[in-house]
Each structure stands twice: as C-alpha cells, then as structure tokens.
N, C-alpha and C positions, 0 to 999 in steps of 0.2 A: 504494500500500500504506500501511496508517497501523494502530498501534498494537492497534486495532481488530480489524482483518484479523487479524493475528498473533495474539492473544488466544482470539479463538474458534477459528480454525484449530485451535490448541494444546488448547483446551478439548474441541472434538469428536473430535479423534484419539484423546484418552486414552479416552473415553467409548467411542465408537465400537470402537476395538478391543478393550476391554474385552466389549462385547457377540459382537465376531464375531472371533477373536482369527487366524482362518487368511484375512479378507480383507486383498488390498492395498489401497492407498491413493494419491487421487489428487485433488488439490488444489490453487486456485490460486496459494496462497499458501506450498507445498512441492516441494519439488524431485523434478522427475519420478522415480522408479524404474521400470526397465523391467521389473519381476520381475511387477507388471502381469499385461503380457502373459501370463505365464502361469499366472495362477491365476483360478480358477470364479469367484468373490467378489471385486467393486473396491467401495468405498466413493468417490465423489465426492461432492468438498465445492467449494461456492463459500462461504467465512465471511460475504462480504458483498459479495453481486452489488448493484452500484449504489455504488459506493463514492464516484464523486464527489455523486449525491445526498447519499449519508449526512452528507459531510463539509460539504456545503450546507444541512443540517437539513430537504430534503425528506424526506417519510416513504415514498418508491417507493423502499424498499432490501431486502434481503430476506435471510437464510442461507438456503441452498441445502443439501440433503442427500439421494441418494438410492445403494440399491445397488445393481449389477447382479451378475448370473447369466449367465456366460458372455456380457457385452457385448450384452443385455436389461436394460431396468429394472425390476426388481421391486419397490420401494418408492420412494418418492418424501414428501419432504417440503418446502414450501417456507415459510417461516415469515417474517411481516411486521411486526416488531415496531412500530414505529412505528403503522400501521394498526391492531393486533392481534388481525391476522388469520393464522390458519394454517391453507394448505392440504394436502393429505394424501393418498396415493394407493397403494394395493395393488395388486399384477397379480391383475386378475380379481374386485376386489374394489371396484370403485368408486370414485370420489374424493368428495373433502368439503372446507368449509371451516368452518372453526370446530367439526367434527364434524357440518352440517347439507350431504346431499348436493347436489351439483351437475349441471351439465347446461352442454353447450355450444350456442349457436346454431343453431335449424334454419331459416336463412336457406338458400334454394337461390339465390341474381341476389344480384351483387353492387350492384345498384341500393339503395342509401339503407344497407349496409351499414358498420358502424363501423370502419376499418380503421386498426390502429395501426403502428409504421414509422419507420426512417430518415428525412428527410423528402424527399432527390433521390428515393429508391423510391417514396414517396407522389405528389410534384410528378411522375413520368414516369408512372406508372399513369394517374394525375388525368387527362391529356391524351387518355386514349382511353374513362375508364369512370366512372359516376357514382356517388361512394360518398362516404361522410360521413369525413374524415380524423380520428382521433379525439387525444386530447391526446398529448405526447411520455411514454412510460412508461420512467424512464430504466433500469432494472433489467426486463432480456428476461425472467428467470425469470416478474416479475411481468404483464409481455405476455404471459404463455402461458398465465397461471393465470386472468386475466381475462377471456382466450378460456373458458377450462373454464367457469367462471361467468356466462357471458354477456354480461358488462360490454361488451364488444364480441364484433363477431362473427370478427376475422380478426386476424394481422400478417405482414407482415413482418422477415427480417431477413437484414441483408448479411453479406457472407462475414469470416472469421474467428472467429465465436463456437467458445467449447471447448465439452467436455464437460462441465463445471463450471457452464456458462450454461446445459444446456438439460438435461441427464439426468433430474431430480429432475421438472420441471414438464411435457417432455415425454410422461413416464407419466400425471402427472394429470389431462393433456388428453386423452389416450387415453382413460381410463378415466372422462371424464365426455362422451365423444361426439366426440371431434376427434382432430386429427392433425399431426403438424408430419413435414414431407417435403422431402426437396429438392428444386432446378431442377426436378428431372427428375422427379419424384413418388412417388421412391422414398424408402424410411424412413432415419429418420439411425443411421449405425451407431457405438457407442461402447466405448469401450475399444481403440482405435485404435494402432498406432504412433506418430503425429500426431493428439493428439486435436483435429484444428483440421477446423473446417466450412465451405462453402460455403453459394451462396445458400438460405436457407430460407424457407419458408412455412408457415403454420399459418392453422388453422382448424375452425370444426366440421365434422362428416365431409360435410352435405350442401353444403358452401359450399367443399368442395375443388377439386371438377374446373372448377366456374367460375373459382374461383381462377388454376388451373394455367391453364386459357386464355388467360386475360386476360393474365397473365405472359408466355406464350409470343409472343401477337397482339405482345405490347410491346418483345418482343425481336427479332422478325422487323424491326419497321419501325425499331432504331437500327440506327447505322451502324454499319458493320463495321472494326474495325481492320486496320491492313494489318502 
C-alpha cells in the first residue's frame, strides 16, 4: 500500500458515491463491509492494480473501477495512466479503448498463440503445447484488457486474485469477444462473501475450449498430492 493507493481510493469513493449514492463499496485499499452483500449496486475499486510496478516506475499499472448489478458487471472501467490509455466497457454495449472499439483474438489452436501468465503456469503448459509466452504484464487488470485488444491472445492466472483485480476488465473482455472463467469453465462470480478466486483463464471466446483442454491435459498428467 503506499500513499498513492490511499489517495485515489479516497478520491473515487467520494466521487463515486456521489454519482450512485444507495451503492456499496468494495475496495482494496478499505475495509470490507459486509452490508455488500446485500445490496443490488457494489462499486469495486482497485486505486492501483500493479502497485509494485507503479512504485518501480513501470507504466503496467492501472485504476480499476467497475459496478455490478446484483454480483454482474455492468460497467467496467480500466484506466492506464502511464500508457494513456483507457479502456471502457458497458453491459451490452461494447468495449473500447481510448473510445476506439475493440475486438478480442479469433485464434481457434493454441499453436503460435501469445499467452500471458505466472511464469511456473506458463513453464508447465510450455511442456505439453506450443505457444509464444508473451512478456510478464504485472497489473492482471491490464492482462485482460490486452486480451480485449488483441495485444495477445490469452492469460492466465493463479489463484487468489479479488474482485478488485478482475471485475472492471472482466466485462471489457466480454464485451469485446472473450471471457475469463475458471478451472472449471464456469464464469467468475463477484460480490462474494470471500471475494477471493481461484485458478483462472481468459481469453477470446474462440480460443477458450482449447484453452480449457490444454489446462485440463496438464492437470491430468501432475502428480497428485497425497
């Protein structure tokens, strides 16, 4: 956490609740309320997903902001200052970056595909599939926005991500051709008791179920805990 964090946190709640004033609030930089759970409208905020980039003066860092609708995303904002670029996402309305629409990968074969990642996730795939591992993208929100975009075509990512990491960029991905799902290939669901996640994937919609195979192929053949 650093100075930063706290600053905008503080600067988007006032904002933010000024705009929607009966949603909760759910941030990583504020301390949980569970009253949450029960209202229509949560605002998630990550102030600044990538934080040790930022604090490194890489520019893969990002504010995070999206609402849902009964634990759906319906708006979706991720914003790159550093880059400055900002992408943008409505339910049912498309996404964009810079206001110029986007499009996600129609890779079907993960053959010569760009995939981004942990890098043990990347190094164990590696061993069974041939795909172009693409650079470390330290801020996931902006992993999943450059799925939307094309930049690459896939990621991964290991378990623990909150709702704060993937709400906001989640919809955008949707809404420019892709999808991010878990293990299992089921949708990620938010507004949770524990808004904490398991293993996930993403990608565009025609490069999912090769996705999920490959994943599956690769968990068949580690070894099993006792």
């Amino acid at each position: 956490m650093t100075e930063a964090d706290i600053g905008v946190d503080t600067f988007l709640h006032v904002r933010l609740a000024a705009l929607l004033p009966d949603a909760a609030w759910l941030s990583e930089e504020t301390a949980d309320d569970t009253i949450r759970l029960s209202r229509r409208f949560v605002w998630v905020v990550d102030p600044i997903d990538g934080t040790r980039a930022y604090m490194a003066g890489s520019p893969d860092w990002a504010v995070c902001v999206a609402l849902l609708d009964e634990g759906r995303p319906v708006l979706g904002v991720v914003h790159a200052p550093a880059g400055a670029t900002t992408y943008t996402a409505v339910s049912g309305g498309g996404a964009a970056s810079n206001g110029e629409p986007v499009q996600a990968s129609g890779l079907t074969s993960l053959a010569g595909a760009r995939i981004a990642g942990p890098r043990p996730m990347l190094d164990a795939l590696a061993r069974h599939e041939n795909f172009i591992a693409a650079d470390k993208i330290p801020s996931l929100a902006l992993r999943l926005t450059r799925i939307a975009d094309g930049t690459i075509d896939a990621g991964l990512v290991s378990p623990d991500a909150r709702d704060w990491d993937l709400a906001a960029a989640d919809l955008i991905l949707k809404e420019a051709g892709g999808r991010v799902v878990t293990a299992e290939g089921e949708p990620v669901g938010y507004n949770r008791e524990t808004p904490i996640h398991g293993m996930l994937m993403a990608s565009g919609n025609s490069l999912a179920a090769p996705l999920a195979e490959a994943l599956r192929r690769l968990r068949e053949t580690q070894p099993q805990r006792s």
